[in-house]
C-alpha positions as CSV (number, residue, x, y, z in Angstrom):
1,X,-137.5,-35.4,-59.5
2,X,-139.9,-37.8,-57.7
3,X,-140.9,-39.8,-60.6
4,X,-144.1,-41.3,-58.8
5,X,-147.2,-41.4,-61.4
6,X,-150.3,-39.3,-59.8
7,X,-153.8,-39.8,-61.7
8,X,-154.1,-37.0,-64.3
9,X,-157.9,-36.3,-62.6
10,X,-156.0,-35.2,-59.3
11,X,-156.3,-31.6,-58.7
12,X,-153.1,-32.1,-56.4
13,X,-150.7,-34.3,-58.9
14,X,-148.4,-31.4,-59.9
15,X,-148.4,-31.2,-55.7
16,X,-146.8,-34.2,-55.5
17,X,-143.1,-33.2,-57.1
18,X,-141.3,-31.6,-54.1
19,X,-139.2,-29.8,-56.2
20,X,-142.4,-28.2,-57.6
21,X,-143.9,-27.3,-54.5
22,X,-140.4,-25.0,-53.7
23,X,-141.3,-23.6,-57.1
24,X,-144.5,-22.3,-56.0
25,X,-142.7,-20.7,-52.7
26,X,-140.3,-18.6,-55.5
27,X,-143.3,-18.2,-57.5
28,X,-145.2,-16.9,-54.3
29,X,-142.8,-14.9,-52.8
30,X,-141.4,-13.2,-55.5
31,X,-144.7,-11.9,-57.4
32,X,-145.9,-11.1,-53.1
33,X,-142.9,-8.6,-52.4
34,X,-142.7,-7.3,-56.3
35,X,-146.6,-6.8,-55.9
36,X,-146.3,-4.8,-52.7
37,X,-143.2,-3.2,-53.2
38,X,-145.3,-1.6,-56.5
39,X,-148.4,-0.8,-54.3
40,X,-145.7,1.2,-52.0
41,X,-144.0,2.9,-54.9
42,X,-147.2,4.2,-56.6
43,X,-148.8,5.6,-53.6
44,X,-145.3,7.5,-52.9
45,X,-145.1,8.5,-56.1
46,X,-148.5,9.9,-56.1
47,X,-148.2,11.3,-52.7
48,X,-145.1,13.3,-54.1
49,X,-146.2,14.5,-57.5
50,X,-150.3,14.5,-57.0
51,X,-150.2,13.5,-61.0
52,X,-151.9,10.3,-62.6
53,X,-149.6,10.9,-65.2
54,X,-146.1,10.4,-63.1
55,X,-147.8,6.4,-61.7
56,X,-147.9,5.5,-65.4
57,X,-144.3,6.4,-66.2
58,X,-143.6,4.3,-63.2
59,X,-144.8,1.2,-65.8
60,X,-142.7,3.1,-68.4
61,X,-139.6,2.8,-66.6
62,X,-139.8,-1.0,-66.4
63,X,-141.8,-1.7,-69.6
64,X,-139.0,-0.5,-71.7
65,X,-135.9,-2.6,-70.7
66,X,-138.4,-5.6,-70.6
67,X,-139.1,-5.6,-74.1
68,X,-136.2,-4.5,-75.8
69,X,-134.1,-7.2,-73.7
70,X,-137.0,-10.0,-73.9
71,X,-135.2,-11.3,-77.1
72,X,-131.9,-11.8,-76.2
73,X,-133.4,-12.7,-72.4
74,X,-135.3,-15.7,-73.8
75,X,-132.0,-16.8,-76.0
76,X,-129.7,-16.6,-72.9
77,X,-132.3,-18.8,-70.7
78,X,-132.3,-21.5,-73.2
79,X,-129.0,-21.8,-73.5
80,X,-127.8,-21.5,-69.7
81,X,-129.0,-23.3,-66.7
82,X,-132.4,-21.6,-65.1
83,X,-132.1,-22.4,-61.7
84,X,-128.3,-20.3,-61.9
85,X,-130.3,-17.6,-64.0
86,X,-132.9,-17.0,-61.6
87,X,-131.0,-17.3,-58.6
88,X,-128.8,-14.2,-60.0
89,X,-132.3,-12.5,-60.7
90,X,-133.5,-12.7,-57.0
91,X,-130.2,-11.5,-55.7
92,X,-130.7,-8.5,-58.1
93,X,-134.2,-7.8,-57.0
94,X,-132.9,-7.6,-53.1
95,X,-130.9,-4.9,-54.1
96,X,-133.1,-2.8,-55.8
97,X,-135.4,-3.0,-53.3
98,X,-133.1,-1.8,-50.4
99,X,-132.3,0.9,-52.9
100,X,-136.4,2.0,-52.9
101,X,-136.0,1.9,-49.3
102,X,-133.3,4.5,-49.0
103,X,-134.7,6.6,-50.9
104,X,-138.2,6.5,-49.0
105,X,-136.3,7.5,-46.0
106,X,-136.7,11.0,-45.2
107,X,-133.1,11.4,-43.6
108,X,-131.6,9.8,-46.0
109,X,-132.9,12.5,-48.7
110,X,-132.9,15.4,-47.1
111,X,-130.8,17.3,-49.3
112,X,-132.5,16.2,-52.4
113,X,-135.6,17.8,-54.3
114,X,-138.5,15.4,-54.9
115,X,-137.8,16.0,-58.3
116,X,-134.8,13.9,-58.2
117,X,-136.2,11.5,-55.7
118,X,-139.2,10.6,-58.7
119,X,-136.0,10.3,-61.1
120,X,-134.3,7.9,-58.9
121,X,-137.6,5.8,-58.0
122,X,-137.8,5.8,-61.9
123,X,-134.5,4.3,-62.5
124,X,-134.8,1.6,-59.9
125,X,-137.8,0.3,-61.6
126,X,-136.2,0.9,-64.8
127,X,-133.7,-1.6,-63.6
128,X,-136.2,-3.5,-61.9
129,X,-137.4,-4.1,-65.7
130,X,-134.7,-5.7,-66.9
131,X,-133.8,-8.2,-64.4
132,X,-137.9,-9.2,-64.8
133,X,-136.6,-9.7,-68.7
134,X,-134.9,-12.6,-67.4
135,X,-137.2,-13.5,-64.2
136,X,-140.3,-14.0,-66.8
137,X,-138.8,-17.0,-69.3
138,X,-136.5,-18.7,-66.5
139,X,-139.5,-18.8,-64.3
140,X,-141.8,-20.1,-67.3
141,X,-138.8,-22.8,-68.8
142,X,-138.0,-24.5,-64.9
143,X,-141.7,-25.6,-64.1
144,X,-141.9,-27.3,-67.0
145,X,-138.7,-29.3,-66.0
146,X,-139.9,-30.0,-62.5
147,X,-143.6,-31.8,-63.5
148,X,-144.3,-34.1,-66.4
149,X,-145.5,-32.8,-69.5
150,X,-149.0,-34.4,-69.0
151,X,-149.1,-32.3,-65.6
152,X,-148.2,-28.7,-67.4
153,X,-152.0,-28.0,-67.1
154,X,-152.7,-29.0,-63.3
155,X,-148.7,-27.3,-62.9
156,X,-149.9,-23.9,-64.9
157,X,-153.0,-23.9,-62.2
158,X,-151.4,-24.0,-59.1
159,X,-148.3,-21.8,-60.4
160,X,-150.8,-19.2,-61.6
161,X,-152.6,-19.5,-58.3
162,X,-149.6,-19.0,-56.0
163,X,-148.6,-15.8,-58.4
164,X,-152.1,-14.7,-57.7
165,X,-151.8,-15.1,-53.5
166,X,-148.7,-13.3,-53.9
167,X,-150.9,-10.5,-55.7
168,X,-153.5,-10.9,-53.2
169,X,-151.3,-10.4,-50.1
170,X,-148.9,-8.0,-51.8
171,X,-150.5,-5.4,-52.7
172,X,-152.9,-6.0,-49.3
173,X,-150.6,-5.8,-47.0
174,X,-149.2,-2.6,-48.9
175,X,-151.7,-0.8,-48.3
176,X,-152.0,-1.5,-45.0
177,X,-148.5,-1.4,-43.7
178,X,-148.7,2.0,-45.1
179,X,-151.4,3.4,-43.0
180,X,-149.6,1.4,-39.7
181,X,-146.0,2.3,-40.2
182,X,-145.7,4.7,-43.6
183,X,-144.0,3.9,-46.3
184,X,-140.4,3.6,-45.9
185,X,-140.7,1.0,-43.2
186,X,-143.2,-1.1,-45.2
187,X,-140.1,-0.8,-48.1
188,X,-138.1,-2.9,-45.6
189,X,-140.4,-5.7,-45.5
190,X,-140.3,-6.2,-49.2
191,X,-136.2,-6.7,-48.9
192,X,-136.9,-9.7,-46.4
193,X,-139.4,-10.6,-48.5
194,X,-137.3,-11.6,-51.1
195,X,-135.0,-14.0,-48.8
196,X,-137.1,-17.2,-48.8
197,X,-136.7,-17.8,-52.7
198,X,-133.2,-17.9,-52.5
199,X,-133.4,-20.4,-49.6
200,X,-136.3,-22.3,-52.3
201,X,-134.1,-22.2,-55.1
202,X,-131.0,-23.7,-53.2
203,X,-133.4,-27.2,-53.0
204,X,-133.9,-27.3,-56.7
205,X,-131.1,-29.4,-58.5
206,X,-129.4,-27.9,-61.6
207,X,-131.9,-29.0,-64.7
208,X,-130.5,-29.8,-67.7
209,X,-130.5,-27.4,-71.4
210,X,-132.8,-28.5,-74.4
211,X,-131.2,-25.9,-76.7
212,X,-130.6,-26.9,-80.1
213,X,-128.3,-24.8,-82.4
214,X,-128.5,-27.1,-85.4
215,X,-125.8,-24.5,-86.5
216,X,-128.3,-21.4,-86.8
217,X,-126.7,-17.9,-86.5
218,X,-126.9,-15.7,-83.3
219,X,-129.5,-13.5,-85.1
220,X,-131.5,-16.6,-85.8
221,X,-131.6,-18.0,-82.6
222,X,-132.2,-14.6,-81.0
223,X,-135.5,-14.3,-83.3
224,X,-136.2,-18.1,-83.1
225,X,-139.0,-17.5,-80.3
226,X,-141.0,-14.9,-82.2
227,X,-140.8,-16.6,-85.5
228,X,-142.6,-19.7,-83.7
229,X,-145.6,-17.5,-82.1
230,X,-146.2,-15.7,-85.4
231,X,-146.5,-19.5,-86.8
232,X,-148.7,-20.9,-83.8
233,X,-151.8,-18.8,-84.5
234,X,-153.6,-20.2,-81.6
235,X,-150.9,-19.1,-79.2
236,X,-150.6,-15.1,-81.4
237,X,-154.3,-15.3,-80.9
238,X,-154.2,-15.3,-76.9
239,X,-151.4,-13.4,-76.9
240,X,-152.5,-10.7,-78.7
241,X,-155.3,-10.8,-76.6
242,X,-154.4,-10.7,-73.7
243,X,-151.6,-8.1,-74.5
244,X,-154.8,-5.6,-75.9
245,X,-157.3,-6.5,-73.0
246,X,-154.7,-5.2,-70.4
247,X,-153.1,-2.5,-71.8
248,X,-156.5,-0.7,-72.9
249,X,-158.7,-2.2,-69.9
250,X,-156.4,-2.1,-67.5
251,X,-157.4,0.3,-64.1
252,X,-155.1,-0.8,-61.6
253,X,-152.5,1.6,-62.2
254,X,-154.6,4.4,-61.6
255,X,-156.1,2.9,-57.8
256,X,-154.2,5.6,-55.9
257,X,-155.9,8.6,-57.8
258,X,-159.5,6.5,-57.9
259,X,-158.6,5.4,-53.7
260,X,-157.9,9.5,-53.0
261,X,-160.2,11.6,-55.1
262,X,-162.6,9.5,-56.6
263,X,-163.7,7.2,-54.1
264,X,-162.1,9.3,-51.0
265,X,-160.7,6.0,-49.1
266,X,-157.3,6.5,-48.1
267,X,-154.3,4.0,-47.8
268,X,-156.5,1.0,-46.4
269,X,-159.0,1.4,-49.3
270,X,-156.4,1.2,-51.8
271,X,-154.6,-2.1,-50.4
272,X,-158.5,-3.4,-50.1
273,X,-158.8,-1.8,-54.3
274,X,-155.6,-3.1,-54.9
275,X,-155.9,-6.5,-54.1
276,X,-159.5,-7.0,-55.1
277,X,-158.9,-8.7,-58.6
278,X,-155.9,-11.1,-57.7
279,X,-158.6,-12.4,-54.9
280,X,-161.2,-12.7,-57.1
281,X,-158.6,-14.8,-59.9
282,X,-157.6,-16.9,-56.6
283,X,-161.1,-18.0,-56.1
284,X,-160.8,-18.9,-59.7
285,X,-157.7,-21.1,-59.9
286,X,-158.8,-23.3,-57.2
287,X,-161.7,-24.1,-59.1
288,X,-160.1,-24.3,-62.2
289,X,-157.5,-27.3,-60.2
290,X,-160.7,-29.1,-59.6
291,X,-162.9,-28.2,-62.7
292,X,-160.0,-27.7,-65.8
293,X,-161.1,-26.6,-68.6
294,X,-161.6,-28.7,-71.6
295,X,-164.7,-27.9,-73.1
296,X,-164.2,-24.9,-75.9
297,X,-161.6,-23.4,-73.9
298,X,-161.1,-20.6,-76.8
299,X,-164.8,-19.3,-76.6
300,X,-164.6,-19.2,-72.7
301,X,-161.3,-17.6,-73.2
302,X,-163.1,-14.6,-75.1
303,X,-166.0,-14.5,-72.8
304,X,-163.7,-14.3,-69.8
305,X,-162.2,-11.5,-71.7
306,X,-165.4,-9.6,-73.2
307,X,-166.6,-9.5,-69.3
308,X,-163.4,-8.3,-67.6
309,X,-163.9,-5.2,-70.1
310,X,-167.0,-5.0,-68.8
311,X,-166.5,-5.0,-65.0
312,X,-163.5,-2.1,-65.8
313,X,-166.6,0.3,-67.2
314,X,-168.7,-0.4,-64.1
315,X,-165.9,0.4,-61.9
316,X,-164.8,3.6,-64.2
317,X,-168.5,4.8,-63.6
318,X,-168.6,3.9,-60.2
319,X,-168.5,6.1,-57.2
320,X,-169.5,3.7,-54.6
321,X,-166.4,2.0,-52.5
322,X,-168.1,-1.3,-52.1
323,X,-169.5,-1.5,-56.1
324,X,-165.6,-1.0,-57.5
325,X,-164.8,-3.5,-55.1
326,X,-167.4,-5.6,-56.6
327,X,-166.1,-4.6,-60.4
328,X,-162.9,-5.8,-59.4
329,X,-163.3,-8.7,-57.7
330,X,-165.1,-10.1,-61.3
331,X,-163.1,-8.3,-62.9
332,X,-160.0,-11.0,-61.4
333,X,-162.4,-13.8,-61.6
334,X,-162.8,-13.2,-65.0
335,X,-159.0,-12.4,-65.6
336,X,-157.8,-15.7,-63.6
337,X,-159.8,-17.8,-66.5
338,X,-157.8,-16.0,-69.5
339,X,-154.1,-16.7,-67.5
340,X,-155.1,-20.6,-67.4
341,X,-156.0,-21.0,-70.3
342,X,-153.2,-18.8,-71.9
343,X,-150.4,-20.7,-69.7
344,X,-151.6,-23.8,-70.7
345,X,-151.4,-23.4,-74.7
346,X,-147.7,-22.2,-74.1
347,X,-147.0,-25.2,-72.3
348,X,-148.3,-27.4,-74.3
349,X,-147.6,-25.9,-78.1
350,X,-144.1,-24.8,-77.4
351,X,-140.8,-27.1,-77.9
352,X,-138.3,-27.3,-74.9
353,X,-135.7,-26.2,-76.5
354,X,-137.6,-22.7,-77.0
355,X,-139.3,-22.2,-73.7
356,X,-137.1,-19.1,-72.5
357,X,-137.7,-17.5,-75.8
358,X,-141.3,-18.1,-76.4
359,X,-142.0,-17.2,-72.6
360,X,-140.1,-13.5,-73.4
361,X,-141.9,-13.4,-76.1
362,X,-145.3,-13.7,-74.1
363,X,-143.6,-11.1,-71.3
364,X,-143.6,-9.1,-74.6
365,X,-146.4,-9.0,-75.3
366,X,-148.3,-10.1,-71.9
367,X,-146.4,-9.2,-69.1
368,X,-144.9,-5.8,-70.4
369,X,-148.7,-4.5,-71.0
370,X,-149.5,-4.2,-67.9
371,X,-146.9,-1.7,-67.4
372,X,-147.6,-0.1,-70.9
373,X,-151.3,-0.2,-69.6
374,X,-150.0,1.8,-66.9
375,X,-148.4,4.9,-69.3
376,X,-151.6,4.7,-71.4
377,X,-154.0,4.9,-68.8
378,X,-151.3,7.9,-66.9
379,X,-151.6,9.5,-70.3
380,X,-155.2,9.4,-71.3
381,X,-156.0,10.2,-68.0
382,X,-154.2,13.6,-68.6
383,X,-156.1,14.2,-71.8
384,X,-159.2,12.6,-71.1
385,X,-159.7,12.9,-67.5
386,X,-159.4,10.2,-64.9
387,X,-163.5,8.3,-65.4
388,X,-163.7,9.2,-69.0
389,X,-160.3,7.1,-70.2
390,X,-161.1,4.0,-68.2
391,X,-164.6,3.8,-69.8
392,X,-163.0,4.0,-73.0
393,X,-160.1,1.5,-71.9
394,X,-163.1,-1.0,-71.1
395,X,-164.7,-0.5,-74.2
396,X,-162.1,-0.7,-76.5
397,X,-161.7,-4.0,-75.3
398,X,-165.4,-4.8,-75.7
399,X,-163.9,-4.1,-79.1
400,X,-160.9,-6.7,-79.6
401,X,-162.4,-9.3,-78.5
402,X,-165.6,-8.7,-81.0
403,X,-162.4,-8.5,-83.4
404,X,-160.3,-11.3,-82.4
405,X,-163.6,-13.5,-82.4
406,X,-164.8,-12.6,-86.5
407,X,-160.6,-13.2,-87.5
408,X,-160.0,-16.2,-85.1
409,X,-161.1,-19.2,-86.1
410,X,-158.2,-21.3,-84.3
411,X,-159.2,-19.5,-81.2
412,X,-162.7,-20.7,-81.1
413,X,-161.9,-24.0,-82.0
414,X,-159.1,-24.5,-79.6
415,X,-159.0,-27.8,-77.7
416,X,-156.2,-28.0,-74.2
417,X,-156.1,-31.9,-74.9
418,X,-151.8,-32.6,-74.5
């Protein structure tokens, strides 16, 4: 690691690192071809079964071997090397992928009943989920070996902001390479896609493992990671929050039902729906590199959080194209703000030795509710009607953060000092 001291009022120090900046092309490229490999999969799957229901089973699939393996995922990553670990995890992805492509070829499943083609899309992601139960605390434990620990704020910006250009272009380009060339065509791109990390991680030197047994049993360490976040309340606090905010205000699962008989837009109106909050979070990382956020970080946390759930009942009500592309677009803003701040306290509150399990921990609770989102908002969808249940997603989450301000004290008075 280039050891060279950068000012800690440079919005470019964590730049600096070379071994960093191949991070942020794994970081990219991985979240761009997962994110548009997603926005193919969904409109296929609706195209097929013409149910909001069968796109949130798609986040059941993964959700599930995410968080039953996040334990033992965390506990493997601190113990092994996480360049090795995430170098398996790419390879594993490739796969998969050129698996989803098969089976959106037409030839190649002729002689098999789009009931069966749904099932196999469902198992893919379903082992999509688990290698992502080792992708998410690897990923998390080797930034913090590749910057200082009084860069983990200026790192957590610019990692969160090349995962968000990778959401930006992913789910874009999805969209679009769908209307140009259909879907199985645009499934090829995401294998290639998923070639330049490997090339990335190649230039990153083995790090070396913090992990401490101090002679604690394999049930122990395997539990180590939650017994910390229940401890930390400031990091439980965002957590929690986060992990609530998403999974009842969260509307992006159901784009390709609003793009087709809500708002009547087709495939290029989904990618432009789809992509609209990861630009609106871009435009807030790169403000956030230049303008961090020290001053009472916990009640901006909860504003960023109260308005999101606000921007998802606008768009819920809305029947105008260019207004939910509005809603969204704040609605990312707003969201970018709450990943800053929430990757930031994890950086600096957790011990090295615990990264891997604290980060699955988060993927627990973070990651995996966006995909739980997903199966709530398929299901109340089914039983609520498509408007009604994200209007009442929104609002419910009006409602935790009314609720997490009155019980949170260490949230309001939280401070991002290192």
């Amino acid at each position: 690691m280039d050891t060279t001291a950068s000012p800690k009022n440079d919005p470019y120090a964590s730049l600096r690192f070379p071994e960093f900046k191949y991070y942020l092309v794994i970081r990219f490229a991985i979240v761009f071809a997962l994110a548009m490999q997603f926005a193919i999969i969904e409109w296929k799957v609706y195209e097929i079964s013409k149910d909001p229901f069968s796109l949130g089973l798609i986040g059941l699939s993964e959700v599930i071997p995410a968080v039953l393996l996040a334990p033992f995922a965390g506990h493997l990553v601190d113990k092994r090397e996480k360049r090795g670990i995430l170098l398996k995890c790419v390879i594993a992805y490739i796969i998969i992928s050129a698996g989803l492509f098969l089976l959106t070829w037409d030839q190649a499943v002729a002689g098999i009943s789009r009931h069966w083609v749904l099932n196999l899309i469902y198992l893919l992601v379903f082992s999509g989920g688990i290698v992502r139960a080792f992708t998410s605390p690897a990923n998390f434990t080797l930034m913090s070996l590749l910057v200082p620990r009084e860069l983990y704020a200026n790192a957590a910006t610019w990692s969160s902001s090349a995962w968000q250009i990778g959401g930006v272009i992913g789910p874009a380009l999805g969209g679009l390479l769908i209307h140009w060339f259909g879907v199985h065509w645009s499934m090829l791109l995401v294998v290639f896609v998923f070639f330049p990390p490997l090339f990335s991680l190649i230039q990153i030197k083995p790090k070396p493992i913090y992990y401490k047994s101090q002679g604690e049993s394999f049930a122990d360490g395997l539990t180590k990671g939650i017994r910390f976040v229940w401890k930390t309340k400031v990091v439980l606090g965002a957590m929690a929050l986060d992990m609530f905010a998403v999974l009842f205000g969260g509307a992006v699962a159901m784009l390709p039902a609003f793009a087709t008989d809500v708002l009547h837009v087709g495939s290029q109106g989904y990618g432009l729906l789809r992509s609209a909050p990861a630009v609106g979070a871009l435009v807030t990382m790169f403000i956030l590199a230049h303008k961090p956020l020290v001053h009472k970080p916990g009640i901006k946390l909860l504003a960023a959080v109260f308005g999101f759930g606000l921007c998802i009942i606008v768009f819920g009500l809305s029947t105008s194209f260019y207004l939910s592309i509005a809603a969204l677009l704040v609605s990312g803003a707003l969201d970018g703000i709450s990943v800053i701040i929430r990757q930031t306290i994890l950086q600096l509150k957790t011990p090295d030795d615990m990264r891997g399990r604290v980060a699955s921990v988060s993927s627990m609770f973070v990651g995996s509710s966006n995909e739980l989102g997903a199966f709530e908002s398929g299901f109340m969808a089914r039983a609520m009607g498509l408007v009604t249940s994200v209007v009442f997603g929104g609002c419910v989450t009006l409602g935790v953060v009314v609720t997490t301000y009155v019980i949170s004290p260490a949230m309001r008075k939280l401070d991002l000092k290192p």
